[in-house]
C-alpha positions in Angstrom: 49.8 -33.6 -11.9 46.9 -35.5 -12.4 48.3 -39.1 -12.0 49.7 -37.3 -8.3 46.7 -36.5 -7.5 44.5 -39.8 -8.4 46.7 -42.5 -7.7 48.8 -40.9 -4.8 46.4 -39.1 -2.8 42.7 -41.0 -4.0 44.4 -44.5 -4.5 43.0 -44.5 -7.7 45.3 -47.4 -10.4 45.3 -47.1 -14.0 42.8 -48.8 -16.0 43.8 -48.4 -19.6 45.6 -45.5 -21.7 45.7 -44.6 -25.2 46.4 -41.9 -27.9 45.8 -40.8 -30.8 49.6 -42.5 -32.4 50.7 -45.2 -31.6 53.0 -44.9 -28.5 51.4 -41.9 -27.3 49.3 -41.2 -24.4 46.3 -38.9 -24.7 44.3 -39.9 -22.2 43.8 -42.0 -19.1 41.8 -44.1 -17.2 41.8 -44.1 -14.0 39.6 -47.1 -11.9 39.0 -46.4 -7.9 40.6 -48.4 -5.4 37.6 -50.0 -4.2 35.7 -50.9 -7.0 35.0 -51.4 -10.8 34.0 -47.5 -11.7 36.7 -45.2 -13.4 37.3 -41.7 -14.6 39.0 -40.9 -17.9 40.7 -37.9 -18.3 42.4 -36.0 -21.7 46.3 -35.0 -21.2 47.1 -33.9 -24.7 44.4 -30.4 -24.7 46.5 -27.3 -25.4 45.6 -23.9 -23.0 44.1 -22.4 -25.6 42.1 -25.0 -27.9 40.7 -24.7 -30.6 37.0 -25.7 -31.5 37.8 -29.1 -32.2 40.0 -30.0 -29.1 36.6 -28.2 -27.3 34.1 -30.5 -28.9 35.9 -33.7 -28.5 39.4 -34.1 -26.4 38.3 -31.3 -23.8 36.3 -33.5 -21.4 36.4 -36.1 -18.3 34.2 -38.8 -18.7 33.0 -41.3 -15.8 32.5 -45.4 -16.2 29.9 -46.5 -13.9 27.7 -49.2 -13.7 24.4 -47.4 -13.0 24.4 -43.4 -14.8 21.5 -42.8 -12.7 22.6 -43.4 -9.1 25.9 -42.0 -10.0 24.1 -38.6 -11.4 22.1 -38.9 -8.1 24.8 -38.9 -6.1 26.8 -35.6 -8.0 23.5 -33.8 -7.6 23.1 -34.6 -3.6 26.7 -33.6 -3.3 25.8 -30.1 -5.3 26.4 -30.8 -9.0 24.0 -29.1 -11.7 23.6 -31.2 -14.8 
């Protein structure tokens, strides 16, 4: 569902994958059409995790080249770090 909805309907291409065995995908990477910043995002976090899938694998992570404008940005379109 989440490649459909980045790549098919934002145009987003994928930027790398990985996992935690070799041949497996965990997460993604996910770079925006029209430039060099990406989302990552985890595929392998069970409904109901436990507190170690919470503190590490449950989280989407952004790849930008300047945190601040970027944060700026989130919190002009309603976002509270």
């Amino acid at each position: 569902a989440e490649d459909h909805f980045y790549k098919d309907i934002l145009g987003f291409h994928l930027y790398w994958q990985g996992g935690m065995q070799p041949g497996s995908t965990d997460w993604v990477a996910m770079q925006v059409p029209d430039g060099t910043d990406w989302l990552e995002y985890m595929l392998n976090v069970k409904a109901i995790p436990d507190l170690h899938t919470t503190g590490v694998m449950n989280h989407i992570s952004l790849g930008v080249r300047d945190m601040k404008a970027a944060q700026a940005k989130l919190e002009a379109h309603g976002w509270k770090p």
